[in-house]
Structures are given as structure tokens and as C-alpha cells.
C-alpha beads as a LAMMPS data file, in Angstrom:
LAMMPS data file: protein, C-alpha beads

200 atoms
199 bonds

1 atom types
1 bond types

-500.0 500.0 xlo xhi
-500.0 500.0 ylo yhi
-500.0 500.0 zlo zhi

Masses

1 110.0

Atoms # bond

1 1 1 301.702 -237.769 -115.087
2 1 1 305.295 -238.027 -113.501
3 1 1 306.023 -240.888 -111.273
4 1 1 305.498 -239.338 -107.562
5 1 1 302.197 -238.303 -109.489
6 1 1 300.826 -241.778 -109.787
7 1 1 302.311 -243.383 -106.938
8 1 1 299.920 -240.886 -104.351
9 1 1 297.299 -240.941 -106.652
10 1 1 296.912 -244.464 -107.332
11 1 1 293.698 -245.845 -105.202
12 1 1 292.808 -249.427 -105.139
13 1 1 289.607 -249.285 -106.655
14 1 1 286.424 -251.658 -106.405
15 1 1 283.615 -249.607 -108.252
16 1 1 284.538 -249.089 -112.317
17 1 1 282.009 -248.395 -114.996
18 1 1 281.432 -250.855 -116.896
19 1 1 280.607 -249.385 -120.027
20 1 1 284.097 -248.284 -120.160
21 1 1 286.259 -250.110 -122.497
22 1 1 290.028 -249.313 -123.593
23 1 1 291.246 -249.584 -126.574
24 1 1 293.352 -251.960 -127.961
25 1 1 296.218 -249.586 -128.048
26 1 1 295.529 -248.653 -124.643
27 1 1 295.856 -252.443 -123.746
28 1 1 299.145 -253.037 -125.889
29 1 1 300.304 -250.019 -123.973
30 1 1 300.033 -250.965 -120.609
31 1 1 301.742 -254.258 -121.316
32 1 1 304.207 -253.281 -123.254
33 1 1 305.069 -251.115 -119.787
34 1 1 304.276 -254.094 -117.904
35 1 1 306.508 -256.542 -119.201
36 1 1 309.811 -253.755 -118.661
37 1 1 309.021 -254.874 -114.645
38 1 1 312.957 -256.264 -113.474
39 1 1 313.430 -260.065 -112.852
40 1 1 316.386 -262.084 -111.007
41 1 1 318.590 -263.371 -114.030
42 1 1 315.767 -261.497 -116.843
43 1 1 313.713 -265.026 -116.776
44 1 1 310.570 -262.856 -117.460
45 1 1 308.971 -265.278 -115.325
46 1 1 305.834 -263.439 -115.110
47 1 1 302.613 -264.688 -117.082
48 1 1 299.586 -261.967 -117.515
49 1 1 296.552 -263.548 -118.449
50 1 1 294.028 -260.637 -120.037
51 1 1 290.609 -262.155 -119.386
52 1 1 287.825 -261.032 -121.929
53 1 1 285.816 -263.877 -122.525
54 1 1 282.577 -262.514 -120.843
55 1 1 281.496 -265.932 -119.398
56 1 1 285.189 -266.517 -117.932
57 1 1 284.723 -263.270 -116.136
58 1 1 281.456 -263.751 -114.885
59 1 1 282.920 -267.394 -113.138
60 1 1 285.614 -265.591 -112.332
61 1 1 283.536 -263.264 -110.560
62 1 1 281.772 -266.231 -108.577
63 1 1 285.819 -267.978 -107.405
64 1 1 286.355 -264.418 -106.267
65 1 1 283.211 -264.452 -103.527
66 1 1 281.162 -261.873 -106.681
67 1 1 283.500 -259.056 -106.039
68 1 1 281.862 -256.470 -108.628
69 1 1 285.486 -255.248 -110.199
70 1 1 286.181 -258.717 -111.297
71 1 1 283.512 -257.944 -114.242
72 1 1 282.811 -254.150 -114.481
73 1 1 286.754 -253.257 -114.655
74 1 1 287.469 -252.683 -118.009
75 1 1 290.502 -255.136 -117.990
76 1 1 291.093 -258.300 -115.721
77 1 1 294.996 -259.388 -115.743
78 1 1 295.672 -262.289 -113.554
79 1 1 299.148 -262.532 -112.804
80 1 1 301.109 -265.535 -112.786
81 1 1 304.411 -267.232 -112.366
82 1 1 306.011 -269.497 -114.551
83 1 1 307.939 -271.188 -111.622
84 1 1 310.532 -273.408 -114.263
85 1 1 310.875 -270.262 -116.461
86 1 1 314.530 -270.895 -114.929
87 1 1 314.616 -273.737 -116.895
88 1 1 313.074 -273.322 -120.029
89 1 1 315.432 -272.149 -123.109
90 1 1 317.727 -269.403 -120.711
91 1 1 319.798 -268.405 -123.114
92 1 1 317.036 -266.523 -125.028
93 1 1 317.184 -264.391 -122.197
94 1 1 320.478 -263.511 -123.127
95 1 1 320.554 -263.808 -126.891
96 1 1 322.149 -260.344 -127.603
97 1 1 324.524 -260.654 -124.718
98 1 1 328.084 -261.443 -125.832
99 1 1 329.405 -264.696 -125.621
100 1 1 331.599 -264.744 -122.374
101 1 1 328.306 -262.924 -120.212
102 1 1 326.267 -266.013 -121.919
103 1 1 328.884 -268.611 -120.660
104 1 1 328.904 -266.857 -117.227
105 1 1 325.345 -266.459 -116.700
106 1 1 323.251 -269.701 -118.348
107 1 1 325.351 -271.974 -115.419
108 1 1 324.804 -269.047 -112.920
109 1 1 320.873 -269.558 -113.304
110 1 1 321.028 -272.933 -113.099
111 1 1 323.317 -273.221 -110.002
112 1 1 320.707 -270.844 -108.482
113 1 1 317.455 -272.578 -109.180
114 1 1 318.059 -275.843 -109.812
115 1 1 316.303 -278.294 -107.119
116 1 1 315.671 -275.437 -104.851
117 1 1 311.623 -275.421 -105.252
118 1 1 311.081 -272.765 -102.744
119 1 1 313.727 -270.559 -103.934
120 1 1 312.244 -271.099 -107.726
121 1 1 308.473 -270.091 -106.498
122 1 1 309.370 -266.863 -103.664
123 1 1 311.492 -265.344 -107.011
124 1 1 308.517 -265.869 -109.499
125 1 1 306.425 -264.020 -106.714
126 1 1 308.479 -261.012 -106.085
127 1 1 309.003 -260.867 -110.029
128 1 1 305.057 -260.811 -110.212
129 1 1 304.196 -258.196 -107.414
130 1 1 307.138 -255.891 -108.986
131 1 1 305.122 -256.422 -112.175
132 1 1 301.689 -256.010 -110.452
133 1 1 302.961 -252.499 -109.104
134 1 1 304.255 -251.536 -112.759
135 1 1 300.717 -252.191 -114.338
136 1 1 298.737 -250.370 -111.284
137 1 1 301.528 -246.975 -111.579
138 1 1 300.813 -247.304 -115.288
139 1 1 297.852 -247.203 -115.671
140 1 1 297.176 -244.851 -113.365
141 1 1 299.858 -242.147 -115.177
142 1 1 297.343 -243.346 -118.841
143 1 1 294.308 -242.187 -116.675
144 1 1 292.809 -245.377 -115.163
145 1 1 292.019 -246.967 -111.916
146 1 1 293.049 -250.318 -110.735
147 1 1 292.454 -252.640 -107.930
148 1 1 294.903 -255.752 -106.553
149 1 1 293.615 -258.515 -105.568
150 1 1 293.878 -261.664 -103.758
151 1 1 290.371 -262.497 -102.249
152 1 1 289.615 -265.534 -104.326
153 1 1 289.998 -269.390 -104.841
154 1 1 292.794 -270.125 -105.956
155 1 1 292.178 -273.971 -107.191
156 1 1 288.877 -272.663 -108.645
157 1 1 290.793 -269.523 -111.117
158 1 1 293.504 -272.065 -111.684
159 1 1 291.160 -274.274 -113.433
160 1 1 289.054 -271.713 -115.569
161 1 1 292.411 -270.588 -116.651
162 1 1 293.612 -273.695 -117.567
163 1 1 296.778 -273.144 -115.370
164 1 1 299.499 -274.781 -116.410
165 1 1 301.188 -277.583 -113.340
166 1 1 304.530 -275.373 -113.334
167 1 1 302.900 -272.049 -112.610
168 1 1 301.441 -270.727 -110.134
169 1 1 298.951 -267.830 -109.384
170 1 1 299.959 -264.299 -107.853
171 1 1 297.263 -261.823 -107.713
172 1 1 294.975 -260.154 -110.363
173 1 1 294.899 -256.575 -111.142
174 1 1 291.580 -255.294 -112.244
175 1 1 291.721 -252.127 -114.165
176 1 1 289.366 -249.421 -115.406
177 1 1 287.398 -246.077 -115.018
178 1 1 286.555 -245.743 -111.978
179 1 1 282.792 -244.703 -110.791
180 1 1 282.623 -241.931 -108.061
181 1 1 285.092 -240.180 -106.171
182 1 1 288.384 -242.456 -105.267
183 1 1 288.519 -243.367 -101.856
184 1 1 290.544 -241.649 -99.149
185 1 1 294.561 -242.378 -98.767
186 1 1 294.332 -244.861 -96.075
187 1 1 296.253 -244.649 -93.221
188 1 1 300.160 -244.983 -93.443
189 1 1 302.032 -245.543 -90.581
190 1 1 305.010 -242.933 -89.517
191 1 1 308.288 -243.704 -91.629
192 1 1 309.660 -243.482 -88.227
193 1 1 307.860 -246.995 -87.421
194 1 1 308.479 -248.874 -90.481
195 1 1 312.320 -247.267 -91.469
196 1 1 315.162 -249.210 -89.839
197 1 1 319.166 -248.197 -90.259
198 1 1 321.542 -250.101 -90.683
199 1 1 319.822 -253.217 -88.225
200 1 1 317.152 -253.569 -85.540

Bonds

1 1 1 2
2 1 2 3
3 1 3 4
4 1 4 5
5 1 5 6
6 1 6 7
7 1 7 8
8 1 8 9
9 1 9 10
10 1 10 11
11 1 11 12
12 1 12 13
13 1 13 14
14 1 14 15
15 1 15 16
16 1 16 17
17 1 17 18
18 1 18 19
19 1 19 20
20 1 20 21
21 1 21 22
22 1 22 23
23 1 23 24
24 1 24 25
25 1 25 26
26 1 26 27
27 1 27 28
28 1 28 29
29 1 29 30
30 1 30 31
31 1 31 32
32 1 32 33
33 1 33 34
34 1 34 35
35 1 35 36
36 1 36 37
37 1 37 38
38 1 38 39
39 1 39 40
40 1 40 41
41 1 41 42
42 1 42 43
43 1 43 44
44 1 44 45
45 1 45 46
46 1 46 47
47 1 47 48
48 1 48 49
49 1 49 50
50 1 50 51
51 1 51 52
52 1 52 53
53 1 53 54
54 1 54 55
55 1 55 56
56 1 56 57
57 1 57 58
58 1 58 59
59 1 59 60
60 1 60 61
61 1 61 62
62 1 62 63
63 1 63 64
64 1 64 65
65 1 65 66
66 1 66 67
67 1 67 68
68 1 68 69
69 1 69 70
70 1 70 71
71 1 71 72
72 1 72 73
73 1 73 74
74 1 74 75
75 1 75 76
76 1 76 77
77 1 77 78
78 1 78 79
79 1 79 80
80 1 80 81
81 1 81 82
82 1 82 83
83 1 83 84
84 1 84 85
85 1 85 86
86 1 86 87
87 1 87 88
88 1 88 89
89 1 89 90
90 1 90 91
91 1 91 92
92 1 92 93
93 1 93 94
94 1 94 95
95 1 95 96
96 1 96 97
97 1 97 98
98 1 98 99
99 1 99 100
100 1 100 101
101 1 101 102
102 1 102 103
103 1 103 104
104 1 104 105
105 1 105 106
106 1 106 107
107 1 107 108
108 1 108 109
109 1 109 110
110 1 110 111
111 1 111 112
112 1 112 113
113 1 113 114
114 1 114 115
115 1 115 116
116 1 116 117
117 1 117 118
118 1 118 119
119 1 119 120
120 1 120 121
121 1 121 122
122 1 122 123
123 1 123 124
124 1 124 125
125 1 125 126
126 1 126 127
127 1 127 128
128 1 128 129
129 1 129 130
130 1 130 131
131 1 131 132
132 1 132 133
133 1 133 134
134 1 134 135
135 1 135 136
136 1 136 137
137 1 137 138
138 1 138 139
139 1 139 140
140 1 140 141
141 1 141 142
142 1 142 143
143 1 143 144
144 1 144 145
145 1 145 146
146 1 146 147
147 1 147 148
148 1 148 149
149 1 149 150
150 1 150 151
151 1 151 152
152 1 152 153
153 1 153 154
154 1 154 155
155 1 155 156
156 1 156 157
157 1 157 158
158 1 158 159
159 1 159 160
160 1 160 161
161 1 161 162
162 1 162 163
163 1 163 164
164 1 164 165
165 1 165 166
166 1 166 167
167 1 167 168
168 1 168 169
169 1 169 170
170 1 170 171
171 1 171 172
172 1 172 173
173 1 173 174
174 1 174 175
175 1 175 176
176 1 176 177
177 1 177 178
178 1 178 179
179 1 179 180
180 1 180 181
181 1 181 182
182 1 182 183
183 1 183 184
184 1 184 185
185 1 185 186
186 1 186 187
187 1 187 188
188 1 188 189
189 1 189 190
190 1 190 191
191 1 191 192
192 1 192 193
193 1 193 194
194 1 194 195
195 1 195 196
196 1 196 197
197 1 197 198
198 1 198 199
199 1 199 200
């Protein structure tokens, strides 16, 4: 499936069967695609977190108000962002760079996170929606369904998880085979009302 393919074909989807399972190579797949998703500086500062521990997705299920794709979807990813990834070894980012873009580019991270905490955490969101998008396109051009979400409690996910103090939580992405017919397009508005030129 080409790209234009996926992106009006991709439904966010809240009934999967789940007797469906992918493989492990499916898996690998789809976040090996995943993790190509661009970030500010290449920090990489997304986390996915594949859930498969059955309990862990059942009380998962309950912080996110027993939304059914939670546990039928064959695949749970919850998305999160290392908010210090900034700050944590940046040269590996760079390791096959030569020497003068390493010089340039280690300070220029540093000059453009450092002490700015809301700078550090609207990044590490952006990089995670990009990714979230690159997972959903993905696996619907390998055949699957997926669903975003957001509809849960946050404090409550962030302790099953065992969430790490320097990250925070983006979304999950709940992907499978879905049951049924997809659901309409939903309404878009005209490009006329959302396109701007130039300014206001």
C-alpha cells in the first residue's frame, strides 16, 4: 500500500478481534518503521512501551474507563517521552557524524534544552505524536487497524508502567484486526477553513 493509500484508509478503530495475534516479525516490523519517526537534534526521545503481560492489560483496561481495544487489540504501545533524553549521552546521537558536526551540534543541544523545562517536554511531545502517526500509517500499509488514544488516567498508567520521574506519557496506540466494517471518514472541514497563506 503506497502512502496516500494508508493515510485515507487509516480509521481509528475501537472493535479488534482478539484472537488475532501478530507475529513477532510483524511486531519487529512496525517498530523498526516506528523508530525512523524525525526528532529535533535526533534525541530519539520517544519511549514505546509494547504491553503483553495479560494482567497489565487488563488494569490497563480499567485506568482507561474499560475501553475494549485496550485488551482485544492485538498490540498496546504506549508512547512516551524521555523529557532529559537531551541530556543523556548526546553524542551517541551523533557517533558517525564527523568531528566538526559533533563539536557544532553536542553544545547546540544543550544551549537549546538546558533549563528550559517546557521547551524540553512540548519537543518530546511533538517527537511522540510524529511517531504515533508513523506506527498508525504503518501498520495500516502491513494490513492492520489502529486506534489513538488519550482517554485514560494518566497517574494510574504511569504507575503500572513503572514510569520513570523524567518521562512523561503521550498517548497509546492500540493496534490490530479490526472486527466489522471500519467506520465512516468523519467529517473534515474545507481546506479552505483550515489553510492560511502566508498570515491571518
Amino acid at each position: 500500500m503506497n502512502v496516500p493509500s494508508a493515510i485515507l484508509e487509516r480509521r481509528a478503530v475501537r472493535q479488534f478481534d482478539p484472537a488475532h495475534e501478530m507475529t513477532p516479525e510483524e511486531t519487529e516490523q512496525l517498530l523498526s518503521l516506528a523508530v525512523r519517526s524525525p526528532t529535533a537534534f535526533n534525541i530519539q526521545n520517544w519511549r514505546f512501551v509494547v504491553v503483553r503481560d495479560p494482567g497489565v492489560r487488563q488494569a490497563l483496561r480499567e485506568a482507561a474507563w474499560n475501553q475494549e481495544q485496550v485488551t482485544d487489540a492485538a498490540l498496546l504501545i504506549i508512547l512516551c517521552a524521555d523529557l532529559k533524553a537531551w541530556n543523556k549521552e548526546p553524542l551517541r546521537y551523533w557517533r558517525s557524524a564527523p568531528e566538526p558536526v559533533q563539536e557544532f551540534i553536542v553544545p547546540a543541544i544543550r544551549r537549546y534544552y538546558d533549563g528550559l523545562d517546557q521547551v524540553q517536554r512540548d519537543e518530546a511531545m511533538r517527537s511522540c505524536g510524529i511517531a504515533a502517526q508513523t506506527l498508525m500509517l504503518a501498520a495500516k500499509s502491513m494490513g492492520y487497524d489502529s486506534c489513538p488514544m488519550d482517554g485514560f488516567d494518566y497517574d494510574a498508567v504511569a504507575e503500572l508502567i513503572h514510569l520513570p520521574e523524567d518521562h512523561a506519557i503521550c498517548m497509546f496506540v492500540a493496534i490490530g484486526k479490526a472486527t466489522g466494517e471500519p467506520p465512516p471518514p468523519s467529517d473534515k472541514l474545507p481546506i479552505g477553513d483550515v489553510v492560511r497563506y502566508d498570515s491571518f
